[in-house]
C-alpha positions as CSV (number, residue, x, y, z in Angstrom):
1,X,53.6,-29.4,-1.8
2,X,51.2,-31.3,0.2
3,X,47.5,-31.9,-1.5
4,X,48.4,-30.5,-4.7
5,X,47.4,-27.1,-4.5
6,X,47.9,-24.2,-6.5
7,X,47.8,-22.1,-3.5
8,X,50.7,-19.7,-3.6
9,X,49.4,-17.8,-0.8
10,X,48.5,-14.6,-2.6
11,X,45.7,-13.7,-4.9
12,X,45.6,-10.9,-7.4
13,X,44.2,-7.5,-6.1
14,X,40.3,-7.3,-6.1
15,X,39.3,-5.7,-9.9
16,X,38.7,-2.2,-9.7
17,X,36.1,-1.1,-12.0
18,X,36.0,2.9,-11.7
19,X,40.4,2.5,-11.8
20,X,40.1,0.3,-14.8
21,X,37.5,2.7,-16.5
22,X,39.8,5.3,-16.1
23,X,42.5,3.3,-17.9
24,X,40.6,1.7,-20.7
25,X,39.5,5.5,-21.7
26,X,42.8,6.1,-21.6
27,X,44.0,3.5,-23.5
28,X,40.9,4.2,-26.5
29,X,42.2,7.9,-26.3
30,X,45.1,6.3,-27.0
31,X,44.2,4.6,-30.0
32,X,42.9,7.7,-31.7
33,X,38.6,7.3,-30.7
34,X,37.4,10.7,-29.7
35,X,35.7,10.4,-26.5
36,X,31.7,11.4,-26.6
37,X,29.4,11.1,-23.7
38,X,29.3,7.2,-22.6
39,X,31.2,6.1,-25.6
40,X,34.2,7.0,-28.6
41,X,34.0,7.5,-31.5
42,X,35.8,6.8,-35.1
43,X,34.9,9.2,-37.6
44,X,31.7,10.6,-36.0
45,X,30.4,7.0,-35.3
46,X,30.2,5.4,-31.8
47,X,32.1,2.7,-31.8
48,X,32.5,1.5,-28.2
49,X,30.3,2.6,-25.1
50,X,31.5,1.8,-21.4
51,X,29.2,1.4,-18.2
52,X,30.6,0.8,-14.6
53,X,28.1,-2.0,-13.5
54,X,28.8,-2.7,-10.0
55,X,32.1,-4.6,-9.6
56,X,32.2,-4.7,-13.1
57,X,32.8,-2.8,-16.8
58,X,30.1,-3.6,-19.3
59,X,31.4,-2.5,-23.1
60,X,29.4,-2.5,-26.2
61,X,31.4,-2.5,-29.2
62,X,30.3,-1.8,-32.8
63,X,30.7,-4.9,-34.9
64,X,31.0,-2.3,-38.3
65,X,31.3,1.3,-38.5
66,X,28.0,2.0,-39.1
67,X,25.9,5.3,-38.0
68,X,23.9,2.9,-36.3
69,X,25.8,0.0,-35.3
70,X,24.8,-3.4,-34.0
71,X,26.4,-4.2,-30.8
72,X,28.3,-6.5,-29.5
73,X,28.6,-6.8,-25.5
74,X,31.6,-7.9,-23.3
75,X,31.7,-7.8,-19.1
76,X,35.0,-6.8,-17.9
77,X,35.8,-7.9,-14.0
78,X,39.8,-8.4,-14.6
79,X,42.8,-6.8,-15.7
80,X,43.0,-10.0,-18.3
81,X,39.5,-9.1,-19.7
82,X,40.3,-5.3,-19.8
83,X,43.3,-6.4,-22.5
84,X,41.3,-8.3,-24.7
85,X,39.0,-5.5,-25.3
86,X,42.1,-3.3,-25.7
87,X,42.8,-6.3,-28.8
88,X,39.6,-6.4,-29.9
89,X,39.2,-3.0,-30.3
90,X,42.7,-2.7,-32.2
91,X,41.9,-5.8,-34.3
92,X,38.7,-3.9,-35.5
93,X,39.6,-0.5,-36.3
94,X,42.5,-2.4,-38.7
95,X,39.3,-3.7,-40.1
96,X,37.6,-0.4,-40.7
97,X,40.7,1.2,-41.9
98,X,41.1,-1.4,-44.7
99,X,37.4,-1.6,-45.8
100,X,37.8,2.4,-46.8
């Protein structure tokens, strides 16, 4: 390969934000929230909200289960991004289940 590039001709598929919506509802659904307006919900507490923001995903997630939480915030604009909230999301209800 001449001047070292990474260049394999092809780039991933532009991030779709109202697709990838679509599939991170899913995937919370999934998970066992109960979907309520803008966000889900664990036990009757919102624990994540989504916004389409342009080309992007904004999600606020609750740090504790709390009736009014404190947020924190994450901009999704890849499929990469989408999966770590996916994680995150797992790795905190875990949490919340074994502070009962």
């Amino acid at each position: 390969m001449s001047g070292g590039s990474d260049d394999w001709g092809f780039a991933p598929p532009p991030f779709d934000s109202e697709t990838a919506l679509v599939h991170l509802q899913r995937s919370l659904r999934d998970l066992g929230l109960a979907a309520r307006g803008p966000g889900f919900e664990l036990r009757g507490k919102t624990v994540v909200e989504l916004a389409v923001d342009g080309a992007a995903i904004v999600a606020r997630l609750a740090r504790r289960l709390a009736t009014t939480p404190e947020w924190d915030r994450q901009r999704i604009t890849s499929a990469a991004d989408q999966r770590k909230l996916v994680d995150e999301v797992k790795r905190r209800l875990e949490r919340w289940q074994r502070e009962d």
